[in-house]
C-alpha positions in Angstrom: -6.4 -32.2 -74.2 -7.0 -28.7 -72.2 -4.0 -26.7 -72.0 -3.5 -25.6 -68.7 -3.2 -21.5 -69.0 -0.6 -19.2 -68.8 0.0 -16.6 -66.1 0.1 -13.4 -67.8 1.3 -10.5 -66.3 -1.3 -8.1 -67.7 -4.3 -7.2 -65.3 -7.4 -8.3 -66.0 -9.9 -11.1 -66.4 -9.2 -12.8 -69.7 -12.1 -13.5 -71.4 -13.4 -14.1 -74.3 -17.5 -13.1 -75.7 -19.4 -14.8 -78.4 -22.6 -13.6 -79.5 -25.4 -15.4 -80.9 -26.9 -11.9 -83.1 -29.9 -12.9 -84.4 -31.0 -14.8 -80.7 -30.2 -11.9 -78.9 -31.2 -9.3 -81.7 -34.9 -10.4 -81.9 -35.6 -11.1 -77.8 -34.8 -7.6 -77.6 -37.0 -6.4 -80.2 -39.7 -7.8 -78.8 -38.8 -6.2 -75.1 -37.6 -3.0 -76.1 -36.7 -1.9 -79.7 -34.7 1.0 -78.7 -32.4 -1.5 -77.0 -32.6 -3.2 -79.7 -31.1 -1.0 -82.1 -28.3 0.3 -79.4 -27.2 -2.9 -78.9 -27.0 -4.0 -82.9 -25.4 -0.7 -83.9 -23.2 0.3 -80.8 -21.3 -3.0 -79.3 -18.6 -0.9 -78.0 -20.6 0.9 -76.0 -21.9 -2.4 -74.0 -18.6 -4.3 -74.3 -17.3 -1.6 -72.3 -19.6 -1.8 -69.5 -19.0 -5.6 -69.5 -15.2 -5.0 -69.5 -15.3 -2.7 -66.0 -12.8 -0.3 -64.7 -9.9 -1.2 -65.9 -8.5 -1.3 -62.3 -7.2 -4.6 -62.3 -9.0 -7.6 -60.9 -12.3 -5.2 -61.3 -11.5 -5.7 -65.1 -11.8 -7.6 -68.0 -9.6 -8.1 -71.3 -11.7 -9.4 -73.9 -8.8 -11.5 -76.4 -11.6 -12.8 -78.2 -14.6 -11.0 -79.3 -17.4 -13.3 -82.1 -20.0 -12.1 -83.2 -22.3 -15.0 -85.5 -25.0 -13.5 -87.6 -27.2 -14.2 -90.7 -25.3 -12.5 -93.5 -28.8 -12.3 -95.3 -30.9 -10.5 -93.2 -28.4 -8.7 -91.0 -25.3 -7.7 -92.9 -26.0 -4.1 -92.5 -25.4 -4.2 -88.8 -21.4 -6.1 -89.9 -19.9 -2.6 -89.8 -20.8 -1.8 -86.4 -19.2 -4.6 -84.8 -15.8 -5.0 -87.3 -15.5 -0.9 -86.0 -15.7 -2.5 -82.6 -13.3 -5.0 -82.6 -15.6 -7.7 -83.5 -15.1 -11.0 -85.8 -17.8 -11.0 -87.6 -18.3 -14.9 -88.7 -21.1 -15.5 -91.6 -23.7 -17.9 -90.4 -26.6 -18.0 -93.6 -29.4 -20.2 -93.8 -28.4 -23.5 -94.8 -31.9 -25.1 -94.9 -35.2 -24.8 -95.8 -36.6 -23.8 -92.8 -34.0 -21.0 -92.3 -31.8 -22.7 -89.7 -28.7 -20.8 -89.8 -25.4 -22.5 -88.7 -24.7 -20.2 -85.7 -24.7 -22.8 -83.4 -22.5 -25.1 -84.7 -20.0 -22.7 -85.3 -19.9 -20.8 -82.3 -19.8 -24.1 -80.5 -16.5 -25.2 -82.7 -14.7 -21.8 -82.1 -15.7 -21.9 -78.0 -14.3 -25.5 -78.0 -10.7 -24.1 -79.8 -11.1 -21.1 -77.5 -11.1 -23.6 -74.3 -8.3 -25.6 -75.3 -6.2 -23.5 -76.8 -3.0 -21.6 -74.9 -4.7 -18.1 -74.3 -5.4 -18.9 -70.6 -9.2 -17.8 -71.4 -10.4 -17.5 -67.7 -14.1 -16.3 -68.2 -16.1 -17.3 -71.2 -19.3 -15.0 -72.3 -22.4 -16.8 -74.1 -24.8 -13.7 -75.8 -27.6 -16.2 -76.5 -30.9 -17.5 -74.9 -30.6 -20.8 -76.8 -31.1 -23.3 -74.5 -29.1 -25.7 -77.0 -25.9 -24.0 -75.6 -26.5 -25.9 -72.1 -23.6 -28.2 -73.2 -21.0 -26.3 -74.1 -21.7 -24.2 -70.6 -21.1 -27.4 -69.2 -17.9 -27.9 -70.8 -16.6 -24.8 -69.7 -17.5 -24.8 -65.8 -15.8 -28.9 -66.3 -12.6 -27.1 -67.2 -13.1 -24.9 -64.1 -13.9 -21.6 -66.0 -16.2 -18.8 -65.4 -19.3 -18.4 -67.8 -21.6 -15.7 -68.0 -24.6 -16.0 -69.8 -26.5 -13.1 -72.1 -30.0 -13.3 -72.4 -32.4 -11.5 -74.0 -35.8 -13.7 -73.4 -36.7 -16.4 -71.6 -33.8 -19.1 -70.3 -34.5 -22.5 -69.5 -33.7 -23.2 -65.8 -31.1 -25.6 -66.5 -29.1 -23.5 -68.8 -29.2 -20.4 -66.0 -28.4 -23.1 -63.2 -25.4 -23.9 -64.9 -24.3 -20.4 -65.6 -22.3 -19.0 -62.7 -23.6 -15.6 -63.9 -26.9 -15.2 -66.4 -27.4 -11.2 -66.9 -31.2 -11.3 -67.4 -33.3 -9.2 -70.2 -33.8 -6.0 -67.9 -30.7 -5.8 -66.5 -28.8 -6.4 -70.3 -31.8 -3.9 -71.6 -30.7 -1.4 -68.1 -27.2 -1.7 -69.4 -28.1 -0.7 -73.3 -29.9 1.9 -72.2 -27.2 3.5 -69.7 -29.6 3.5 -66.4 -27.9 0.9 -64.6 -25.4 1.7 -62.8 -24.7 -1.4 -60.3 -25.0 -4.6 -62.5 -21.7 -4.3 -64.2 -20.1 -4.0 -60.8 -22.0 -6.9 -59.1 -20.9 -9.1 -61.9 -16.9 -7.9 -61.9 -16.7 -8.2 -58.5 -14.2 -11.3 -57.8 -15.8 -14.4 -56.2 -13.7 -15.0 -52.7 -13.6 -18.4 -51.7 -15.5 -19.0 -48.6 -13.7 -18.8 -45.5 -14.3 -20.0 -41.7 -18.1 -19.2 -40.1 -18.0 -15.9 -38.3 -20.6 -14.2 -36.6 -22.2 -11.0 -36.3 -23.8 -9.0 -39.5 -20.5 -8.6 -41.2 -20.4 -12.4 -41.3 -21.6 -12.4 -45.0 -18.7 -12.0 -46.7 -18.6 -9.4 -49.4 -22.4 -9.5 -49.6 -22.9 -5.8 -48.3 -25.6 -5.0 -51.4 -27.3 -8.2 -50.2 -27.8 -7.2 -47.0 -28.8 -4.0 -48.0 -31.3 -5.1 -50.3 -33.1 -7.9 -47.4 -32.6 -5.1 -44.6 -34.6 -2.2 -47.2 -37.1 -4.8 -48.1 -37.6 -6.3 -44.3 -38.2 -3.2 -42.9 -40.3 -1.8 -45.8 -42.5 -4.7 -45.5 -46.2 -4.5 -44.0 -45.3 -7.8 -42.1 -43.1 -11.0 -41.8 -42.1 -12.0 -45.4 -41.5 -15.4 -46.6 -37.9 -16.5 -47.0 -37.9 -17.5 -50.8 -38.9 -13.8 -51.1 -35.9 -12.9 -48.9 -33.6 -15.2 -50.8 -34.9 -14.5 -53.9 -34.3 -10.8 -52.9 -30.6 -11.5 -51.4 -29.7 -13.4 -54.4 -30.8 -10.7 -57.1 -28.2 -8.6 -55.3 -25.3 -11.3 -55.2 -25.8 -13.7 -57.2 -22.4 -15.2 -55.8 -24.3 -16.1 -52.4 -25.6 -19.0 -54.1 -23.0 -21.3 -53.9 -22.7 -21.3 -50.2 -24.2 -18.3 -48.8 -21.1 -16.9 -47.9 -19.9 -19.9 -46.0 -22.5 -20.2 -43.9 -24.0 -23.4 -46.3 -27.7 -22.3 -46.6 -29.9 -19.8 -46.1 -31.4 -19.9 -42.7 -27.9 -19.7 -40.9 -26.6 -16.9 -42.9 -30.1 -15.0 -42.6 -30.1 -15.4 -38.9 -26.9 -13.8 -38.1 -27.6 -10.5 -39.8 -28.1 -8.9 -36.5 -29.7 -4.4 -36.9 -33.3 -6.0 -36.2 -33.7 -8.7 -38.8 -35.6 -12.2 -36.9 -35.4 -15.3 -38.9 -38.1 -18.6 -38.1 -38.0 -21.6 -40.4 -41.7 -22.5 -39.0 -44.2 -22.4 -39.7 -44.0 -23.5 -43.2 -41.4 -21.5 -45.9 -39.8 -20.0 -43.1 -40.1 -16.5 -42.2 -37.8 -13.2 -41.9 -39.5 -9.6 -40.3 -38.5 -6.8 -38.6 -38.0 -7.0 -34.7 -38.7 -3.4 -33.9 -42.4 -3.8 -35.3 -43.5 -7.3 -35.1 -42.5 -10.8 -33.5 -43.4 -14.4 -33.6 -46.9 -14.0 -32.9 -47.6 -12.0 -36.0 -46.2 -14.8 -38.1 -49.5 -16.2 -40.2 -50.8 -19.5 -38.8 -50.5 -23.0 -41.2 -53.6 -22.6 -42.6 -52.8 -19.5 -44.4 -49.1 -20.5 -45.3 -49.0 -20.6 -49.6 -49.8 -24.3 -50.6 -46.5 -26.2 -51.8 -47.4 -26.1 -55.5 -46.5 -22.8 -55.5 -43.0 -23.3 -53.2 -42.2 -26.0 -56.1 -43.2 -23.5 -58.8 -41.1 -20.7 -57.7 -38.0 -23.0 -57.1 -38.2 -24.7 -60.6 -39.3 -22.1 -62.6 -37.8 -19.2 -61.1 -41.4 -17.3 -61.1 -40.9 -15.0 -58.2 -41.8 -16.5 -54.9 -44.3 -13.9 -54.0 -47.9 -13.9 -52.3 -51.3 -13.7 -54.0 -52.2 -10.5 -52.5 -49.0 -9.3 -53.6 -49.2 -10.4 -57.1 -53.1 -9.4 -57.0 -51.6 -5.8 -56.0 -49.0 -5.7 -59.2 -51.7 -6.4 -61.9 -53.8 -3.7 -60.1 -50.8 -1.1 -60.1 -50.1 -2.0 -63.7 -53.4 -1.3 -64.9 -53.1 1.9 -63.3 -50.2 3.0 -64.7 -50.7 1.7 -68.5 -53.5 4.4 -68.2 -50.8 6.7 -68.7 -48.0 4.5 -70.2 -44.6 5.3 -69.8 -42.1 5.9 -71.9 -40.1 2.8 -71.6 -39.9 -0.3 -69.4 -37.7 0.9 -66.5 -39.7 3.9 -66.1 -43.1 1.1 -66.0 -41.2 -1.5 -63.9 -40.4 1.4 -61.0 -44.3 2.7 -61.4 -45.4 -0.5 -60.8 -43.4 -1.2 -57.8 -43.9 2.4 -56.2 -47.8 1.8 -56.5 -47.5 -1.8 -54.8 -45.5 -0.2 -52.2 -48.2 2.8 -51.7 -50.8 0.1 -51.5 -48.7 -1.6 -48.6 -47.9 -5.0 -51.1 -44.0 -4.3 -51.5 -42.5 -6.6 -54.6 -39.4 -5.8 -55.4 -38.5 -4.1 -59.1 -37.1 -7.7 -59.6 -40.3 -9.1 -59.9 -41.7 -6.7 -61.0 -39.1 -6.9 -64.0 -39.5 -11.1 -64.1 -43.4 -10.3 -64.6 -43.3 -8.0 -67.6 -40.9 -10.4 -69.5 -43.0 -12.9 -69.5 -46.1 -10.8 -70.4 -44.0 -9.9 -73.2 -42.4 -13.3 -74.0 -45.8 -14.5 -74.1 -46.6 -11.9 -76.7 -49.1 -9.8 -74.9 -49.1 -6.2 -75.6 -48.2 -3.7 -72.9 -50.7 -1.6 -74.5 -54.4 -0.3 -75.0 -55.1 0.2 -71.2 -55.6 -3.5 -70.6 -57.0 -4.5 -67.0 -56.2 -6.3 -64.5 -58.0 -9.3 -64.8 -56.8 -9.4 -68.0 -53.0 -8.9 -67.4 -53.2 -11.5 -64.5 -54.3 -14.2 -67.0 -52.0 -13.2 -69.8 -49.3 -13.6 -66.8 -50.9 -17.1 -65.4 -50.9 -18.4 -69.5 -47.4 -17.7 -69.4 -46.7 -19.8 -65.8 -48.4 -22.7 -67.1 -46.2 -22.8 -69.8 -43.2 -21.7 -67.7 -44.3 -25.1 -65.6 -44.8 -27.0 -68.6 -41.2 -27.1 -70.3 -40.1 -27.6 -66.3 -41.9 -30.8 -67.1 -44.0 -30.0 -63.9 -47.3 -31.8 -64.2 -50.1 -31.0 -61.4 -53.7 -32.6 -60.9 -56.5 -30.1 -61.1 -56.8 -29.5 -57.8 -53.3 -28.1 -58.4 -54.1 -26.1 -61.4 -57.0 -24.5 -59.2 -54.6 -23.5 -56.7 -51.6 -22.1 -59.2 -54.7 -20.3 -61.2 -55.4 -19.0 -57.8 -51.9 -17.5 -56.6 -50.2 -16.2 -59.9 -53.7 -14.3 -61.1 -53.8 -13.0 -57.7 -57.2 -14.3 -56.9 -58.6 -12.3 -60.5 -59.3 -15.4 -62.1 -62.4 -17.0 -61.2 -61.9 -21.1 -60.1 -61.7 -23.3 -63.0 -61.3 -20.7 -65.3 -58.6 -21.1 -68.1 -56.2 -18.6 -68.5 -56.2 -17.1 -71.9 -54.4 -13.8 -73.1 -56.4 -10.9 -74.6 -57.2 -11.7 -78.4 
């Protein structure tokens, strides 16, 4: 049975971190080895990020801090995390096929952790393992917070039931020290919602979120779909999910942001655009609204929700700047975007970001001045496979029209997508 936990009169979350090293150690490498290395040699540094201010309820107090790693091919990282205040547990290979017992004990200690009587209020998975799912459902049953790690691709239902996933740039942004409003998003306590109110303070806590629409609205070169918008919103605070800041969906709470922002839910996905420059009669007819393949893609997958000229525009951006590649993934992530915003095709760095994983995830090399044709099919390979472990099945008709939208029209119709050899 689960101990109900104490009130302690410390400040601070109480939480408690367990890291799955070698999952998180080798999605890294393969997104950015520098990070890599920061993150396997200086936990403190990162763990202090996570932890906060130290002012209270912006804080956290870490009372148990595992670290699970493969004693045979990573003991010379142990020192690093003992030095940090890490309990190192030894998880070698126990069969054939190198299957370490990570799993299995990380999931026994969490379990203990949960029911014992340290009150643990928010519990920290470091691991992309979709096998975890479970246990993240055990925790949010016993009404705790969970935050999920990832350093790669997540399966959809493990980040749904996360009430927090930090995603590979942002944990890479962090490592690196450029990011300097992820930590905060995350600390920030979740209010519970409270009656409807109206005008643009009527959202709650979510001032970065209105930010981000209002910047991205009035930046745009027209009306912008509403998956983009709350795909956009969301990225921001990430606690608007739950109820959109008791407003219950998106639509009400977008519509009562007042300073210029107009909200339609026809024709089609619903659209969001700024007053001062365009109205209802710039809103694209039926015809031209994105088929639903794509809507159902986005919401399953997670794939941003944006438009084929957009995603056309990224590939031709990122050719353009791989010319002259920069020195790390930030710096290509806000090239990409500032040339799709030259070109009048805003995407936000989020997608931007989302994009580039899975070019990497699917193992294509951000390298040799590749074009754009080619990037948009490496990209479209890895959405088909995004939609196949969705267990999304589409006729060919549908494939045409996915081909279509996530190439950005660079892939002739019927052709396969295929990375670069």
């Amino acid at each position: 049975m689960i101990e109900q936990p104490f009130q302690s009169r410390r400040p601070g979350t109480r939480a408690a971190m367990f890291v799955d090293f070698d999952n998180v150690y080798t999605g890294l490498q393969a997104l950015d080895p520098a990070a890599a290395k920061r993150f396997a040699e200086d936990p403190k540094h990162w763990m202090e990020a996570l932890a906060g201010d130290g002012s209270g309820g912006n804080s956290r107090r870490f009372l148990i801090r595992n670290c699970y790693l493969n004693p045979v091919v990573y003991s010379k990282y142990r020192t690093f995390w003992t030095r940090a205040g890490f309990r190192v547990v030894d998880c070698p290979s126990l069969t054939q096929r190198g299957k370490s017992s990570t799993d299995i004990n990380l999931v026994l200690e969490a379990m203990d952790a949960l029911a014992g009587n340290g009150g643990i209020e928010e519990f920290f998975l470091a691991s992309a393992d979709a096998d975890f799912t479970s246990l993240i459902q055990r925790f949010r049953a016993a009404d705790r917070m969970t935050t999920v790690i990832a350093a790669g691709a997540v399966a959809f239902a493990y980040r749904e039931m996360a009430d927090h996933v930090v995603e590979s740039h942002d944990f890479v942004a962090i490592l690196n020290g450029t990011s300097a409003d992820i930590v905060p998003r995350m600390v920030r306590p979740i209010a519970p919602p409270g009656p409807l109110k109206s005008g643009p303070a009527a959202s709650g806590a979510a001032t970065a979120a209105v930010g981000a629409v209002r910047t991205l609205v009035q930046n745009a070169p027209g009306p912008v779909t509403g998956a983009v918008v709350a795909h956009t919103a969301l990225t921001a605070e990430p606690a608007l999910k739950s109820d959109w800041g008791g407003y219950g969906k998106f639509g009400t709470w977008i519509a009562q942001l007042g300073g210029g922002i107009e909200y339609s839910s026809a024709p089609g996905p619903g659209w969001v655009w700024d007053a001062a420059r365009f109205s209802r009669s710039d809103l694209p007819p039926a015809a031209e609204i994105r088929p639903a393949v794509e809507e159902q893609i986005a919401r399953v997958t997670d794939v941003p929700a944006l438009s084929t000229a957009q995603f056309r525009q990224m590939f031709l951006s990122m050719e353009s700047t791989l010319r002259d590649p920069p020195a790390n993934r930030n710096e290509l992530a806000k090239s990409v975007r500032d040339g799709c915003v030259a070109a009048g095709q805003a995407v936000a760095r989020q997608a931007v970001n989302f994009v580039i994983q899975g070019l990497l995830v699917a193992n294509f090399p951000l390298s040799g001045q590749p074009s754009a044709a080619v990037l948009a099919a490496a990209w479209t390979k890895n959405v088909e496979e995004l939609c196949r472990v969705a267990l999304l099945e589409f006729e060919d008709t549908e494939m045409i029209a996915l081909r279509r939208w996530a190439s950005g029209g660079l892939l002739e119709p019927g052709q396969a997508a295929a990375p670069r050899p």
